[in-house]
C-alpha positions in Angstrom: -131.3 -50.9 11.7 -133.9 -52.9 13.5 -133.0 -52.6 17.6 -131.1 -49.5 17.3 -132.5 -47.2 19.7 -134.0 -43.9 17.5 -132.7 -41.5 20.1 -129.4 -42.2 19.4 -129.6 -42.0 15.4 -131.7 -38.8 14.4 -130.0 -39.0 11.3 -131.9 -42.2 10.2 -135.2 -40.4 10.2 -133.7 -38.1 8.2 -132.2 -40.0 5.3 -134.9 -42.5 5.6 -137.5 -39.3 4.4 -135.3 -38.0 2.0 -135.0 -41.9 0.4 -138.4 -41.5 0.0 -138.7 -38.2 -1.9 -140.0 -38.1 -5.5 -136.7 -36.4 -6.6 -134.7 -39.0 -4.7 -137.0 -42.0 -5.7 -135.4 -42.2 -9.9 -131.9 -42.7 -8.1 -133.1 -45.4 -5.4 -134.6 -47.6 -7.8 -131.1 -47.5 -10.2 -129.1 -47.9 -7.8 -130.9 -51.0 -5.5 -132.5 -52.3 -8.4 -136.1 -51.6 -6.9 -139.0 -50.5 -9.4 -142.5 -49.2 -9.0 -143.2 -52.7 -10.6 -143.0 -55.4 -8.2 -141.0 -58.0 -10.3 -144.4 -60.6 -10.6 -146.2 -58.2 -11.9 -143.8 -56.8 -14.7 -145.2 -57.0 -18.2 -141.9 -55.9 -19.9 -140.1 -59.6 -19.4 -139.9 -61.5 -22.8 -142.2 -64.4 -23.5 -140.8 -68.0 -23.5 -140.8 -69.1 -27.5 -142.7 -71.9 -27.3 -144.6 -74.4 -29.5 -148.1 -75.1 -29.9 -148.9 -78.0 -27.7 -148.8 -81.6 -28.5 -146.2 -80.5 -31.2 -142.3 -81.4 -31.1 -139.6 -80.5 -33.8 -136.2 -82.3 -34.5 -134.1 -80.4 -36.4 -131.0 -81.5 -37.7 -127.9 -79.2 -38.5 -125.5 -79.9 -41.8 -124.5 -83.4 -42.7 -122.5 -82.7 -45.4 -122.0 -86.1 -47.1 -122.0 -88.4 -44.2 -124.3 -90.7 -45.0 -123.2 -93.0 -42.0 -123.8 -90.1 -39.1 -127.0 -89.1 -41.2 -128.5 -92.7 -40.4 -127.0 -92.5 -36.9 -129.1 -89.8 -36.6 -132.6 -91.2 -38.2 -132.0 -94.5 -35.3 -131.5 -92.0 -32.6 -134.5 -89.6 -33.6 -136.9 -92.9 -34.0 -135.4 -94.3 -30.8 -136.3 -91.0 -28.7 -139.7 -90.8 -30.2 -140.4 -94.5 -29.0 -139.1 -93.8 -25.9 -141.0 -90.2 -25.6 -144.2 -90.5 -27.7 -146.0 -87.0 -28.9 -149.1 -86.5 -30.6 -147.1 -84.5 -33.3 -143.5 -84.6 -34.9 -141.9 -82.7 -37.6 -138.5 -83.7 -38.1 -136.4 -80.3 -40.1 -133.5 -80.9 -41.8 -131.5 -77.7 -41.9 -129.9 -78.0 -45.4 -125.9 -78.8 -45.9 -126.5 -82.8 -47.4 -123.9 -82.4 -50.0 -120.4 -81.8 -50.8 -117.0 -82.7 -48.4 -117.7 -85.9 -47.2 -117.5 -88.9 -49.7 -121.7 -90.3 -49.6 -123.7 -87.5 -50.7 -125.9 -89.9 -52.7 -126.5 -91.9 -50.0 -127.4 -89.2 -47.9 -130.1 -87.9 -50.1 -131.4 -91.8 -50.5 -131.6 -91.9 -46.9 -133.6 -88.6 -46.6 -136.1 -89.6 -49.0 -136.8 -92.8 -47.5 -136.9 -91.4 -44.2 -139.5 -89.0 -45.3 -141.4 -91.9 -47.2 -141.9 -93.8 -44.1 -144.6 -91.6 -42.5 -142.2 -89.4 -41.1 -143.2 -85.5 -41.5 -140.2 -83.8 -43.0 -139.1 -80.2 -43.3 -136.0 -80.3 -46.2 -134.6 -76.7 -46.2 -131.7 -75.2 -48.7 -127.8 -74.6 -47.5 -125.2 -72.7 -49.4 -123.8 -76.0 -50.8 -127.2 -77.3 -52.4 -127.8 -73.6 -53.9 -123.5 -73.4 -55.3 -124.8 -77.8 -56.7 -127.7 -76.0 -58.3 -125.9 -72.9 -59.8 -123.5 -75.2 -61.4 -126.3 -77.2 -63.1 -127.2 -73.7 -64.6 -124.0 -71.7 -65.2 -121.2 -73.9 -65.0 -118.7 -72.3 -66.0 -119.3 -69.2 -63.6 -120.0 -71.8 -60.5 -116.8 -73.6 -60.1 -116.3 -71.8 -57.0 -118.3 -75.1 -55.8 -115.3 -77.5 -56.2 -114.1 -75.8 -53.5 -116.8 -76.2 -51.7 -116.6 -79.6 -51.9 -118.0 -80.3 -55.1 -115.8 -82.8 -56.3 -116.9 -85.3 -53.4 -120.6 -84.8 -54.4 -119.5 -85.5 -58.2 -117.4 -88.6 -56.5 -120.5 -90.1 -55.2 -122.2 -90.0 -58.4 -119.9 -91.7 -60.3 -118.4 -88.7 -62.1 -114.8 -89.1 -62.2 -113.0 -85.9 -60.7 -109.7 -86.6 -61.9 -111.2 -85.3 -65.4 -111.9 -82.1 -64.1 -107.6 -82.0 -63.5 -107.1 -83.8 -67.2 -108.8 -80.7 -69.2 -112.2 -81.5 -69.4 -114.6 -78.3 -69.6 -117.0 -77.4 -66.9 -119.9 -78.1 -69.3 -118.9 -82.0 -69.8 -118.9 -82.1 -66.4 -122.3 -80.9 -66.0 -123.5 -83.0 -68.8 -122.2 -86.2 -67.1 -123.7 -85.1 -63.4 -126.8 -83.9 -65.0 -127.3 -87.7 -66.7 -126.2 -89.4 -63.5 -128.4 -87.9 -60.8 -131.5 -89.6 -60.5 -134.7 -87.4 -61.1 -135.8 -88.2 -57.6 -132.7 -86.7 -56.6 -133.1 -83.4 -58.5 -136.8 -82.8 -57.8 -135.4 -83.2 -53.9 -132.9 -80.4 -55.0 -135.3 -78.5 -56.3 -138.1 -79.1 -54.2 -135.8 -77.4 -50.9 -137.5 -74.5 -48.8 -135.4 -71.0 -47.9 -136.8 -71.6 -44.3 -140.0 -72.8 -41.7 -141.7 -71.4 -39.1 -143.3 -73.5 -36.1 -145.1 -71.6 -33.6 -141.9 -69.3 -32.0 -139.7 -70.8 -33.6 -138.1 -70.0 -37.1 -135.8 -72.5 -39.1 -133.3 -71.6 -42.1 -129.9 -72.8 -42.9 -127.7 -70.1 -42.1 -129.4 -67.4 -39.9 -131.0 -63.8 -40.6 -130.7 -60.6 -40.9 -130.9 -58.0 -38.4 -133.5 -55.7 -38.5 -135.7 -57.0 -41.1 -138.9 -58.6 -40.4 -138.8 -62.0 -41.0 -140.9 -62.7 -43.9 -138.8 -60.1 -45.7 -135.6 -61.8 -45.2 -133.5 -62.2 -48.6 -132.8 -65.7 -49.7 -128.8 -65.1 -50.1 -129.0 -64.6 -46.0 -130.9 -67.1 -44.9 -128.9 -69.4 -46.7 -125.2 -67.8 -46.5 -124.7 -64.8 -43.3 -122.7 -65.5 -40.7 -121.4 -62.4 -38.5 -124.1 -60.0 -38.7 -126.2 -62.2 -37.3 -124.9 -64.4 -34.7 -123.1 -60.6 -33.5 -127.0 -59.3 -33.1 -128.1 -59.3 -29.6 -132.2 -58.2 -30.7 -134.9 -60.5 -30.0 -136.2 -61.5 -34.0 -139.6 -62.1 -32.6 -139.2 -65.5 -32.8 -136.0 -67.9 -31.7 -134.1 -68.2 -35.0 -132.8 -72.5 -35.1 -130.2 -72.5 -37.8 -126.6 -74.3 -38.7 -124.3 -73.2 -41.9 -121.7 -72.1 -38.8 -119.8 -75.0 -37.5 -119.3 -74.8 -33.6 -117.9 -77.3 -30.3 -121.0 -78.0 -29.3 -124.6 -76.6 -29.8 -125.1 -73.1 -29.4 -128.4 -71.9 -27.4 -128.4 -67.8 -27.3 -131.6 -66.1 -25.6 -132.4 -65.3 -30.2 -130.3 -68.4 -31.5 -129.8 -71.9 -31.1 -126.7 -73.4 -33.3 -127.1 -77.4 -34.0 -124.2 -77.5 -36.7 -121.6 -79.1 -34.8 -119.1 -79.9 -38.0 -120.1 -83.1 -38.6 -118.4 -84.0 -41.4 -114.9 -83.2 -39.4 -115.9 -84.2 -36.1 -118.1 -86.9 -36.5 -120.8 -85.1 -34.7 -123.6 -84.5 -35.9 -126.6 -82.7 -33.8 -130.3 -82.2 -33.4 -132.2 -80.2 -31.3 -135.5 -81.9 -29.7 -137.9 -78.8 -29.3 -141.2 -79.2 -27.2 -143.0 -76.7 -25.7 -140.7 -74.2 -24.3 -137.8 -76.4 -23.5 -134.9 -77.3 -26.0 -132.8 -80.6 -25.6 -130.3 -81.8 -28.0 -129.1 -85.1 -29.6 -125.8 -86.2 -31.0 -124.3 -89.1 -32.6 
């Protein structure tokens, strides 16, 4: 009330005082957002997950058979790194190479050599390679993966699906994949990681659980939850970078970033370009 002559308002000494009593101070600060803290020198406000320096991830949500998006995606990642050199790239792919579109082979040939050509990879398990591997072991209890998509992968192989229709048993079906993928193909398979940490940042197919400590997460969730997780509002300690869930466009929550933009539907498939504290995104 700068200018206002004090004569004429006593009662501004007054409530001016009283705003300044101890028992009145609790209330001020709620209700005009003012703290004993000045707001530069607050200690409270969450750190920036962040990378060590001179480090940069790409990491690449579910491809799911599409071999021609999944080499879209190598040209664009090896474009951006010519154009933005680092000192240090890991490239993570975020599990989901199999099943629904019609070149899962090709998609695994094209991982393999992109990882053979100097290029530091991080291959992590999805749902789909786990329901491929189950059915190697238990057929007859995994044909749940059919519907998964199954019968494209087989496809892509060479394994005829329309057998599967004409009465031939789950374990001839087996048999014939098992003879027709190429070791280097199953030692990929079974060579997958549940998930990979990078400075503040963790990476796993499908997302975590709330409320347990990261290293204790159980394989089944990091590879197959859905709403517990991407409902949690908690800060996991470190920013969780995960597909499995197809969305419009990438996700980027204040504990989540989403890069599975349904590729195999959409034709859009998405990476996430993490330096430092800052997150970008590529898409083909």
């Amino acid at each position: 009330m700068r200018g206002l002559p004090r004569g004429r308002w006593p009662w501004l000494d007054v409530l001016s005082s009283r705003l300044r009593s101890p028992r009145i101070k609790p209330w001020r600060s709620s209700i005009l957002g003012e703290d004993d803290v000045p707001p530069e020198a607050r200690t409270d406000l969450p750190r920036p997950k962040t990378l060590p320096p001179g480090e940069r991830v790409y990491a690449v949500g579910d491809i799911h058979g599409r071999a021609d998006l999944c080499a879209d995606m190598q040209a664009l990642i090896r474009s951006h790194m010519a154009q933005t050199p680092s000192a240090s790239v890991t490239v993570v792919w975020l599990g989901d190479y199999v099943d629904r579109g019609p070149s899962t082979r090709e998609v695994i040939d094209l991982l393999l050599a992109f990882a053979e050509k100097r290029m530091r990879s991080v291959f992590l398990m999805g749902n789909h390679e786990e329901a491929l591997l189950s059915f190697l072991v238990h057929p007859r209890e995994s044909l749940h993966w059919f519907r998964l998509g199954g019968l494209e992968t087989l496809a892509s192989y060479g394994i005829d699906i329309k057998a599967y229709h004409l009465g031939l048993g789950p374990e001839d079906i087996r048999d014939a994949f098992f003879a027709a993928l190429p070791d280097r193909h199953r030692d990929f398979l079974l060579s997958l990681e549940l998930s990979h940490v990078m400075g503040d940042f963790f990476f796993c197919h499908a997302g975590v659980r709330p409320g347990i400590a990261l290293e204790a997460q159980d394989p089944h969730d990091l590879i197959w939850i859905r709403e517990e997780f991407h409902n949690a509002q908690e800060d996991f300690g470190k920013l969780i970078v995960h597909g499995h869930t197809p969305v419009a466009k990438p996700e980027l929550r204040p504990n989540r970033v989403n890069v599975d933009t349904g590729a195999f539907a959409t034709g859009r498939l998405t990476c996430a370009v993490i330096e430092g504290n800052e997150i970008g995104f590529l898409s083909t």
